[in-house]
C-alpha positions as CSV (number, residue, x, y, z in Angstrom):
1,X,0.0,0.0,0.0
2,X,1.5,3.5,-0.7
3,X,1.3,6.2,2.5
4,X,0.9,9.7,1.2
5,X,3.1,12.3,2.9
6,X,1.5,14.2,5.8
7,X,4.1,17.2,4.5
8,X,2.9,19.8,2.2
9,X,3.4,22.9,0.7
10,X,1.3,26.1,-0.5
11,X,1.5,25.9,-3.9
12,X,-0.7,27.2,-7.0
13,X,-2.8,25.2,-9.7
14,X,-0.1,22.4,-11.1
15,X,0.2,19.9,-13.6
16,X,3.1,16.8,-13.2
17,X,3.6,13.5,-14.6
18,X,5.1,11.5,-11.7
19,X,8.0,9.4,-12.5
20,X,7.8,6.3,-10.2
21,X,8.4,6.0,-7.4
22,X,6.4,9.1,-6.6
23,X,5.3,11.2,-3.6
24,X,4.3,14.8,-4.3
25,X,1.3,17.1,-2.3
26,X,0.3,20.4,-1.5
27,X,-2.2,22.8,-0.3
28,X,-4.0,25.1,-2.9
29,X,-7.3,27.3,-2.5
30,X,-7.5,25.4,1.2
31,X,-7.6,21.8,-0.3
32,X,-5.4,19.4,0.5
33,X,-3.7,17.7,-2.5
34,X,-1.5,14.7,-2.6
35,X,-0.1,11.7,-5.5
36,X,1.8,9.1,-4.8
37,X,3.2,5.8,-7.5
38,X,5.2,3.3,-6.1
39,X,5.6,1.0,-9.6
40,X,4.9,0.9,-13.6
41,X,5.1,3.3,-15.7
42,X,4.5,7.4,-15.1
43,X,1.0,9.1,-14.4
44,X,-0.1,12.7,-14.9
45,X,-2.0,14.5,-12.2
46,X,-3.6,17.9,-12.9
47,X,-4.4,19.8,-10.0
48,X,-7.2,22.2,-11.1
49,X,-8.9,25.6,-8.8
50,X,-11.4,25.2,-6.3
51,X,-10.9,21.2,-5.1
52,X,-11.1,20.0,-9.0
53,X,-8.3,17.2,-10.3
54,X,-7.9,14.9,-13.2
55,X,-5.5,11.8,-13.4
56,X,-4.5,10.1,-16.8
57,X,-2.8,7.2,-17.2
58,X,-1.0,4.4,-19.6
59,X,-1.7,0.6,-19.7
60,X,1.8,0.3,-18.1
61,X,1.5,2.5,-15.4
62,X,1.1,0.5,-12.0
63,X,-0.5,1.1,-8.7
64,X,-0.9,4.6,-7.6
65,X,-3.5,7.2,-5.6
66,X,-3.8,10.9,-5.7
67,X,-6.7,13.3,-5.0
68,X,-7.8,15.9,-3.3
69,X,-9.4,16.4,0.1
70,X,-8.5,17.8,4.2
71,X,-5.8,17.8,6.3
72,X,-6.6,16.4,8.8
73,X,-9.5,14.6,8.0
74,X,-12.7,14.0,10.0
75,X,-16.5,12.6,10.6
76,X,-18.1,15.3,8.0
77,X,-20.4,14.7,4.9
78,X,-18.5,15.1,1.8
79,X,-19.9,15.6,-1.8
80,X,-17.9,15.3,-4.9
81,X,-18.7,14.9,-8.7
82,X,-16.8,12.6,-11.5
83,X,-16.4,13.1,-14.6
84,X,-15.6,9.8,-17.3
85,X,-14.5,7.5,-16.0
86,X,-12.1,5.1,-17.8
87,X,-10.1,1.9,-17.2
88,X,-9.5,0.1,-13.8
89,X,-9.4,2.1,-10.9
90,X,-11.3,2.4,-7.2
91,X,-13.0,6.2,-6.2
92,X,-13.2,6.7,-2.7
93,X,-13.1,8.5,0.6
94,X,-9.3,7.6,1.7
95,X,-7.0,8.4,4.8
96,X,-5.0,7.5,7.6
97,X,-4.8,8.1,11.4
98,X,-2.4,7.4,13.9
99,X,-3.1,5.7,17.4
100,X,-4.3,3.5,16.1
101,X,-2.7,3.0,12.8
102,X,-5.6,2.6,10.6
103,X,-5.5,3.0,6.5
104,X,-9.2,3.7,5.2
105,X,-11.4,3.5,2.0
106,X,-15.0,3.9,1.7
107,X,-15.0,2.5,-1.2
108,X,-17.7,4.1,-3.7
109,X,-17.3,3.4,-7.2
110,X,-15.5,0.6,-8.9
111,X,-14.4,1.1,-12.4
112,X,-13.4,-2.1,-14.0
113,X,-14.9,-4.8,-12.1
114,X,-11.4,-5.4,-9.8
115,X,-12.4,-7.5,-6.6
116,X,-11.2,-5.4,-3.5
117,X,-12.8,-7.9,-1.2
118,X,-9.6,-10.6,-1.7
119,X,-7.5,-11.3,1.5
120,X,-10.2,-9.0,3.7
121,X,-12.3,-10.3,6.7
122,X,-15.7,-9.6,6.4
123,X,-17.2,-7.5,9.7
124,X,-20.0,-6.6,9.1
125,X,-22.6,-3.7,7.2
126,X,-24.1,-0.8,7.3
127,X,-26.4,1.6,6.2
128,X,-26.0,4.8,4.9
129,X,-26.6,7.7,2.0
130,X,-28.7,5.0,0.2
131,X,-26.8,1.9,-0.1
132,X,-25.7,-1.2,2.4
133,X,-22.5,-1.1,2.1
134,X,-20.2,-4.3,3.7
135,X,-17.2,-3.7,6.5
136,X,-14.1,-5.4,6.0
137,X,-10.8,-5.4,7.9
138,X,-7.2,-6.5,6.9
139,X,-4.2,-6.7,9.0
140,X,-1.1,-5.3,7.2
141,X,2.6,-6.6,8.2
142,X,5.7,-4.7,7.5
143,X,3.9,-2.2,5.0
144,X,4.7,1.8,4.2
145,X,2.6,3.9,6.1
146,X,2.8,7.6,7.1
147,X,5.2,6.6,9.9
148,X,7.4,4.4,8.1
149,X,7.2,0.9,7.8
150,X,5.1,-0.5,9.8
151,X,2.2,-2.8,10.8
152,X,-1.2,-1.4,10.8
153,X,-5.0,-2.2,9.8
154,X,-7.0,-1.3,7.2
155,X,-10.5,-0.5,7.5
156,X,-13.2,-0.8,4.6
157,X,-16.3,0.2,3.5
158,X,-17.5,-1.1,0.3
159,X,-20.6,0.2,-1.3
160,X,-23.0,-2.3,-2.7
161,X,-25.4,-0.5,-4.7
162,X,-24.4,1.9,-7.8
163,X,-23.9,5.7,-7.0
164,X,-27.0,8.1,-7.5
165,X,-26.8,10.5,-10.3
166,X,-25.9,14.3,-9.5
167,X,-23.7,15.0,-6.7
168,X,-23.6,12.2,-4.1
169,X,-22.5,12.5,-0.6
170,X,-20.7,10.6,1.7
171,X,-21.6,10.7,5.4
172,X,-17.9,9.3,6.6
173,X,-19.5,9.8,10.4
174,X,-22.0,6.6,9.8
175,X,-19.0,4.7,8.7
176,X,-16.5,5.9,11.6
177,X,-19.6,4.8,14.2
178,X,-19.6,1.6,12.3
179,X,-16.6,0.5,11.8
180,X,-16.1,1.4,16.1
181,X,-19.4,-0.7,17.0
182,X,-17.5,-3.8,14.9
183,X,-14.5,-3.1,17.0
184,X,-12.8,-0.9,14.6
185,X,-11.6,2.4,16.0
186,X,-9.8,5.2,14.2
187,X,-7.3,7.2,16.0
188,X,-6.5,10.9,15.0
189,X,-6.7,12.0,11.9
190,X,-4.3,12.6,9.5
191,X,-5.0,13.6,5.6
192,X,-8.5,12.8,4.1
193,X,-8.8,12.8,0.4
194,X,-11.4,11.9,-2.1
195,X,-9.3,9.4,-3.9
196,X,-9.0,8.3,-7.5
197,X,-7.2,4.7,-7.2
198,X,-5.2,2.6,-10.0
199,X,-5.3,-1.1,-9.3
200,X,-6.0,-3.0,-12.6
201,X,-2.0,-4.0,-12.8
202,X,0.6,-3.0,-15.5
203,X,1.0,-3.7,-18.7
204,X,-3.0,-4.7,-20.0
205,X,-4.3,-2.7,-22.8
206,X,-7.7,-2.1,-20.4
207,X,-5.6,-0.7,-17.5
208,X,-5.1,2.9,-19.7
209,X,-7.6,5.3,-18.0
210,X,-8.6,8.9,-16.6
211,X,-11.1,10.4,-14.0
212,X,-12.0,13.9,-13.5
213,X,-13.3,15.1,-10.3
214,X,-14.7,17.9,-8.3
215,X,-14.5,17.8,-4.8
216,X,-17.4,20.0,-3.7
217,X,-17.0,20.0,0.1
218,X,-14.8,23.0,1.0
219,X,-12.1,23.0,3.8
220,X,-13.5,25.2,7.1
221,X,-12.2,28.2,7.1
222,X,-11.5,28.7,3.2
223,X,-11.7,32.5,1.9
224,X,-10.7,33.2,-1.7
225,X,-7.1,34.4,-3.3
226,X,-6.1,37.5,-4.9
227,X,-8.7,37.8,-7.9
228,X,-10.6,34.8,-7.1
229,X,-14.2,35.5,-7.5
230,X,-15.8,36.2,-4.2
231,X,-19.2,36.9,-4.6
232,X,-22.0,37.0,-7.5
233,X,-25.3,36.2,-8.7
234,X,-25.9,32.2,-8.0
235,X,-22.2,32.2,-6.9
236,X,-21.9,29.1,-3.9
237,X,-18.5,29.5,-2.7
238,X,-16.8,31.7,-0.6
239,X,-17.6,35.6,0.5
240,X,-14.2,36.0,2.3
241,X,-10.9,37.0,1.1
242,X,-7.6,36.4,2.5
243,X,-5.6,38.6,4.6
244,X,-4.7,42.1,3.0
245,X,-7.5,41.6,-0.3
246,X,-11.2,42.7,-0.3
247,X,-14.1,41.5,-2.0
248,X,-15.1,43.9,-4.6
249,X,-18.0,43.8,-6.7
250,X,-17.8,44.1,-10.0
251,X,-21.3,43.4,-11.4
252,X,-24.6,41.9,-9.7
253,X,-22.9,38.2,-11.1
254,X,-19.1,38.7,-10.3
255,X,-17.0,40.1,-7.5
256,X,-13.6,39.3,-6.9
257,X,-10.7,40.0,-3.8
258,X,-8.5,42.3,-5.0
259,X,-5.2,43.8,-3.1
260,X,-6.2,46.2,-0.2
């Protein structure tokens, strides 16, 4: 399994095709970005404004995960949007915490058919944001995690049912309370992302894919840049600016944060 870094950067809107091994993350616009490759060929990750990301890759490129999301994480309702799909890969709610060790997925959408269910332990279901979905635990020996290497668990939540059209949310708080009433428990939170995963295994001419997505719960506290729009007609995100900028209107649709 590949840990993504709990280091980061501020850095603006980027594009990078990760040689492998790779480990790269950042902030930008509040959100929490991170990609990381441990085998196969390259992948490109394009980190767009306002929580959006693409990732393409080639039929040799191996496992990786990347996306955007919190750091830390926690029990909140998040709503995203994806955009075409293509080739094998798993979408989900991913993270880590520490004490205990615990690597997560709520699994949501699986694009291929690739069975994540082989070497788990069943524990369980629930229900929640209109699907069962099943529990599973893994115990993982000697494998790379956030601290090193490293024994730790991994927690799962795999959604049964296909995902509603529109913008679906996840309710990761139903999960957490789950996973703790099957004995379960997370520890503190480290990064949370909403997580485009590779896993269909290099070099098959099905493997070649891309997913676009919009991650459409904002990070607390999140006020807009320097000429990021700020306000408008129908406009949903947010009405602050940061430090030394103020949002000024330009029109009944647009205003933007411009230098004090």
């Amino acid at each position: 399994m590949i840990a993504l870094p709990l280091l980061f950067a501020l850095l603006a809107r980027f594009t990078f095709t990760a040689a492998v091994p790779a480990n790269e993350s950042g902030l930008i616009f509040g959100y929490f970005f991170a990609f990381s490759a441990d085998d196969g060929d390259a992948a490109t990750f394009t980190n767009e404004d306002d929580g959006e990301y693409a990732i393409q890759w080639g039929e040799n490129s191996g496992h990786f995960i990347g996306g955007a999301g919190w750091t830390p994480g926690s029990p909140q309702s998040i709503s995203y949007s994806t955009f075409s799909p293509v080739g094998n890969s798993w979408f989900s709610i991913y993270g880590w915490t520490t004490d205990p060790l615990v690597e997560y997925r709520i699994l949501e959408e699986n694009f291929g058919g690739v069975d994540p269910t082989v070497g788990l332990t069943s524990k369980g279901s629930l229900t929640s944001d209109g699907s069962v979905y099943d529990i599973y635990e893994a115990q993982i020996v000697d494998g790379v995690s956030p601290v090193g290497t490293s024994n730790f668990t991994q927690y799962w939540s795999i959604r049964q049912s296909p995902v509603n059209a529109g913008i679906p949310t996840v309710t990761t708080q139903n999960h957490f309370t789950a996973w703790a009433a099957a004995g379960m428990p997370l520890g503190t939170f480290g990064y949370q992302i909403v997580a485009t995963e590779q896993v269909g295994g290099a070099s098959t001419a099905t493997n070649a894919g891309s997913l676009s997505v919009l991650v459409r719960t904002r990070p607390a506290g999140f006020c807009a840049i320097e000429y990021a729009q700020c306000g408008g007609e129908g406009f949903t995100g947010p009405n602050c600016c940061v430090s030394n900028t103020t949002c000024v209107q330009n029109n009944q649709f647009f205003s933007q944060c411009l230098a004090d």
